[in-house]
Residue frames as qw, qx, qy, qz and C-alpha x, y, z in Angstrom:
[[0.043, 0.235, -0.962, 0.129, -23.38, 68.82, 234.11],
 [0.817, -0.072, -0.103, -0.563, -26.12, 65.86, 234.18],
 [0.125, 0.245, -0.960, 0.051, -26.52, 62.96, 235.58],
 [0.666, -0.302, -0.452, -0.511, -28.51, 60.31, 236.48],
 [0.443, -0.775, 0.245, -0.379, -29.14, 59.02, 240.11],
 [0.929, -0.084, -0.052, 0.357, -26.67, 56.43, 240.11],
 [0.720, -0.017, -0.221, 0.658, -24.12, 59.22, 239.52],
 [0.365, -0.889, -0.269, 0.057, -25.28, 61.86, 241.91],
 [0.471, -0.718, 0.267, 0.438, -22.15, 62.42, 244.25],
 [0.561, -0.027, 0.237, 0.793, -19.37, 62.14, 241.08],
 [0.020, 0.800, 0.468, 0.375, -22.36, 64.54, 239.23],
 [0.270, -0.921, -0.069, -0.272, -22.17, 67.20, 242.31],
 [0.673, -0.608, 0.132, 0.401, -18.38, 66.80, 243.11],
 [0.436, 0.256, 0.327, 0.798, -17.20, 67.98, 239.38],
 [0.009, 0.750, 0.401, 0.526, -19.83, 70.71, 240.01],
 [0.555, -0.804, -0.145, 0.157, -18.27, 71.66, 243.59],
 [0.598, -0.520, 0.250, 0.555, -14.90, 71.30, 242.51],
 [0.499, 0.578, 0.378, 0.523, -15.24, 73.15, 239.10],
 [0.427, 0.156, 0.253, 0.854, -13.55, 76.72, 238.77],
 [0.070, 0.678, 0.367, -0.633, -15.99, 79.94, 240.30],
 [0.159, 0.667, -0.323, -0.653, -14.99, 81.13, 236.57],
 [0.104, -0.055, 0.912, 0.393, -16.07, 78.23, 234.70],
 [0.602, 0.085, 0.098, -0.788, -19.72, 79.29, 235.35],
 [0.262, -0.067, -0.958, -0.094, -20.64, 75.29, 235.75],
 [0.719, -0.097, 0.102, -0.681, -24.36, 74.93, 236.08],
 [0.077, -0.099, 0.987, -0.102, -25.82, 71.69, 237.63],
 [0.550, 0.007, -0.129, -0.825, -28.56, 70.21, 236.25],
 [0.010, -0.207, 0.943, -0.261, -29.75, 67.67, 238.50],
 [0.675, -0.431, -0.158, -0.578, -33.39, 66.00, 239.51],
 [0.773, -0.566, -0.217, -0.185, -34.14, 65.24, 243.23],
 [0.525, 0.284, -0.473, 0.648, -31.54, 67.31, 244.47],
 [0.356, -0.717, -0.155, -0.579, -33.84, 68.80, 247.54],
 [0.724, -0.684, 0.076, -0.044, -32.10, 67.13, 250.23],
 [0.887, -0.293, 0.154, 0.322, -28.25, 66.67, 251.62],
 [0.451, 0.560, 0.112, 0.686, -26.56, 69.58, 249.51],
 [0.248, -0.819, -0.285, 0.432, -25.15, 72.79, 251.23],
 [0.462, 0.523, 0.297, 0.652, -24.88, 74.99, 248.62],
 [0.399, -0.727, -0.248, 0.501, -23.70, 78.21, 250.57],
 [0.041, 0.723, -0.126, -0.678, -22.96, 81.74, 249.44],
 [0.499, 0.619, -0.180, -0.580, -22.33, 81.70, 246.05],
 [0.170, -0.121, 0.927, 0.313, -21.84, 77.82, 245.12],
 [0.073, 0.441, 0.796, 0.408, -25.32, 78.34, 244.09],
 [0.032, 0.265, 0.070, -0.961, -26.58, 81.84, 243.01],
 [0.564, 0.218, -0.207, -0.769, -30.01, 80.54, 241.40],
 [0.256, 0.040, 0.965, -0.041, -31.70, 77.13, 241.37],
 [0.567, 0.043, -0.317, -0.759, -35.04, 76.41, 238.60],
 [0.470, 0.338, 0.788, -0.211, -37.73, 73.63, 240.32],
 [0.169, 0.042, -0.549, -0.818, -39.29, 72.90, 236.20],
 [0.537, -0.433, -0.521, -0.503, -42.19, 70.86, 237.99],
 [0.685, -0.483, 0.208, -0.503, -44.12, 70.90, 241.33],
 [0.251, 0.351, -0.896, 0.109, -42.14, 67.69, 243.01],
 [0.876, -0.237, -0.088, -0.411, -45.44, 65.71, 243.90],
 [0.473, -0.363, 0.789, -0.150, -44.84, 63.03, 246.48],
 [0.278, 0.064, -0.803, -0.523, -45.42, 59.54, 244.61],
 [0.703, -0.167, -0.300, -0.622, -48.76, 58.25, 243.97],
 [0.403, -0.264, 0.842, -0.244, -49.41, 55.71, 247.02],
 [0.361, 0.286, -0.826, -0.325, -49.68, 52.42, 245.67],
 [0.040, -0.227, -0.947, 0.222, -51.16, 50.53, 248.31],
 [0.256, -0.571, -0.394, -0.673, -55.14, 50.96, 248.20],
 [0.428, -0.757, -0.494, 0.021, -55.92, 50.75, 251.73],
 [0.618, -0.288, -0.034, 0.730, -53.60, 53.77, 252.04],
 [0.140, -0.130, -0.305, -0.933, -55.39, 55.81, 249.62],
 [0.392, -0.595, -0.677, -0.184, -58.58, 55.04, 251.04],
 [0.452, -0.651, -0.342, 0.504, -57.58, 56.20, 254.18],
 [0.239, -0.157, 0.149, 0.947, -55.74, 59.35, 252.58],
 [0.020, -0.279, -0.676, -0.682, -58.48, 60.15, 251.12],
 [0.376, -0.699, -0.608, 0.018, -61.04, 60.09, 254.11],
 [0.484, -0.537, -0.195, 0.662, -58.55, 62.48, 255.37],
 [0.287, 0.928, -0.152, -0.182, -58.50, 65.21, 252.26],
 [0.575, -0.550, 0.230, 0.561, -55.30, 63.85, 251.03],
 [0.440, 0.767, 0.098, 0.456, -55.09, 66.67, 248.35],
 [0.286, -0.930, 0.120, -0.194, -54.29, 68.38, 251.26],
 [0.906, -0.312, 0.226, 0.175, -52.20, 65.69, 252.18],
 [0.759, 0.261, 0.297, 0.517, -50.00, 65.80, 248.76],
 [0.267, 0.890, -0.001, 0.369, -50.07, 69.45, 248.72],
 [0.658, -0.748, 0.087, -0.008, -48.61, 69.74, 252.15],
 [0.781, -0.040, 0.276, 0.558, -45.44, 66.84, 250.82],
 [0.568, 0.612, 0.141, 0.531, -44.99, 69.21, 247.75],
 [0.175, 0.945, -0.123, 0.247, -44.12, 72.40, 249.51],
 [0.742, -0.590, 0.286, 0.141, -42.37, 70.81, 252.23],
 [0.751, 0.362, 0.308, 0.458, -40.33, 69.22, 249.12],
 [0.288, 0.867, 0.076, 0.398, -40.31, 73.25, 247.78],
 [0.408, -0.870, -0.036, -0.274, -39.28, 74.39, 250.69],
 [0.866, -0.449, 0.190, 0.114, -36.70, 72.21, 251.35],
 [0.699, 0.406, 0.202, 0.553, -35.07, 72.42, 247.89],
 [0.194, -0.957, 0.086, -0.196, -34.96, 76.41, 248.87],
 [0.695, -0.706, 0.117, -0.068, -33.48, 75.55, 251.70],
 [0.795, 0.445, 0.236, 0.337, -30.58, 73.76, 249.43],
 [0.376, 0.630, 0.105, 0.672, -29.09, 77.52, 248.30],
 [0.174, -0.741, 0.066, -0.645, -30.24, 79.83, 250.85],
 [0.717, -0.170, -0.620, 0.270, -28.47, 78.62, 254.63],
 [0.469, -0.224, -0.482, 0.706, -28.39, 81.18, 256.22],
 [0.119, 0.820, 0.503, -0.247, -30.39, 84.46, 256.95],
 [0.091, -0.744, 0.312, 0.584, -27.61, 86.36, 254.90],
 [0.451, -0.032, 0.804, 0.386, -27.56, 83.96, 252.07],
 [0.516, 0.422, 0.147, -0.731, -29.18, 84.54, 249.01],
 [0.361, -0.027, 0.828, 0.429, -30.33, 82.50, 245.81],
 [0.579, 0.144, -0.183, -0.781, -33.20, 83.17, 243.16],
 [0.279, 0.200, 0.932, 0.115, -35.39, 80.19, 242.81],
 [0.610, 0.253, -0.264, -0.703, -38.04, 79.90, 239.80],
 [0.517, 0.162, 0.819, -0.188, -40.36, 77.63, 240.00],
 [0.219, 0.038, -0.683, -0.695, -41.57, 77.22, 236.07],
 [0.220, -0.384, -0.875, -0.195, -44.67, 74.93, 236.56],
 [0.195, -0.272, 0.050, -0.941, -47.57, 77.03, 237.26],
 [0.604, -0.270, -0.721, -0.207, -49.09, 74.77, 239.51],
 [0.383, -0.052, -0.503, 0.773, -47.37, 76.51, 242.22],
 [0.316, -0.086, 0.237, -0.915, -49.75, 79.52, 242.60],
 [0.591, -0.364, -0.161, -0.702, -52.60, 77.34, 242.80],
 [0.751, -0.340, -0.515, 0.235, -51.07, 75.48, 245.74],
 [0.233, -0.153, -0.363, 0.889, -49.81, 78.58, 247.36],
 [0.252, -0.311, -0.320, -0.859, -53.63, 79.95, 246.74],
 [0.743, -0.482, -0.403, -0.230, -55.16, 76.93, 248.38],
 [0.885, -0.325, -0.239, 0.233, -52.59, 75.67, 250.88],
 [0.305, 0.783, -0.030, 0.541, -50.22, 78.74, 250.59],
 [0.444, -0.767, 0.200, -0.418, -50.77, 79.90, 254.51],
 [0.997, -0.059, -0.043, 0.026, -48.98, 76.38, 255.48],
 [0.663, 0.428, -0.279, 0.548, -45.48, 77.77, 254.26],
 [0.485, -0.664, -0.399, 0.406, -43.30, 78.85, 256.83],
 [0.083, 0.919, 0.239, -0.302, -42.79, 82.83, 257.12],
 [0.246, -0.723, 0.352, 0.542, -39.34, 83.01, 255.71],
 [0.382, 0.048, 0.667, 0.638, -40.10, 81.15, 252.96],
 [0.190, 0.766, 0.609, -0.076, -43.33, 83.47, 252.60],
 [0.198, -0.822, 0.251, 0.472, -41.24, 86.76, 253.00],
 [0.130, -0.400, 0.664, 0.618, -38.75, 85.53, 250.02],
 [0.420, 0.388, 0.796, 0.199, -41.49, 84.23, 247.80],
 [0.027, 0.556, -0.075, -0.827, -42.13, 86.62, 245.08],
 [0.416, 0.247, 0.793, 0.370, -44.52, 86.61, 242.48],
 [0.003, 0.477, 0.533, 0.699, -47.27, 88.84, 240.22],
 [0.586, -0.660, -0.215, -0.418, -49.85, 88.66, 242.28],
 [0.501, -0.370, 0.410, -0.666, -50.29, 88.19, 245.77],
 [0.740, -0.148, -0.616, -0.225, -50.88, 84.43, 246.40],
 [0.613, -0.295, -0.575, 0.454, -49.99, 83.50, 250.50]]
């Protein structure tokens, strides 16, 4: 199922109220918030890019972000963002879900900024290497 964000909720009510045996995959963008997908309404979830916050527009706002590091600033939004979308599938400490992140920008924000995540999402993160 797809949709666009005008039809979110009909989008993720044909995909609640489809059939455990219809294997209905939702394929949504900027589903990271307001969704409890518990036990096994969602048994895997792919993030294809890093969900950067948007580019502030105003300049004296980037100025200031800037004085402050905001790379740090934007990395910080994105995992929160990651983290949240997680959060999405997995509700409970018994839940499970795979998530794959595809964009391989991730390991070099979980290289630089990595130590930021909190522990449970450190514990279920799972890659090659070592990155957090």
């Amino acid at each position: 199922m797809f949709h666009t964000s005008q039809e979110r909720d009909e989008a993720l009510n044909g995909f609640l109220e489809a059939p455990p045996e219809s294997g209905a995959v939702l394929v949504a963008v900027a589903m990271t918030e307001g969704l409890d997908l518990k036990g096994d309404l969602a048994t895997f979830q792919i993030m294809f890019k890093c969900p950067y916050a948007n580019y502030v527009a105003d300049l004296r706002v980037y100025r200031r972000l800037k004085e402050l590091h905001h790379n740090k600033w934007y990395a910080i939004q994105t995992l929160k963002t990651i983290v949240q979308a997680y959060g999405r599938a997995v509700r409970s400490p018994t839940d499970k879900a795979a998530f794959y992140i595809i964009d391989s920008d991730i390991n070099r924000i979980c290289k630089r900024w990595g130590r930021q995540l909190p522990r449970f999402f450190k514990e279920a993160y799972n890659a090659r290497e070592q990155l957090i």
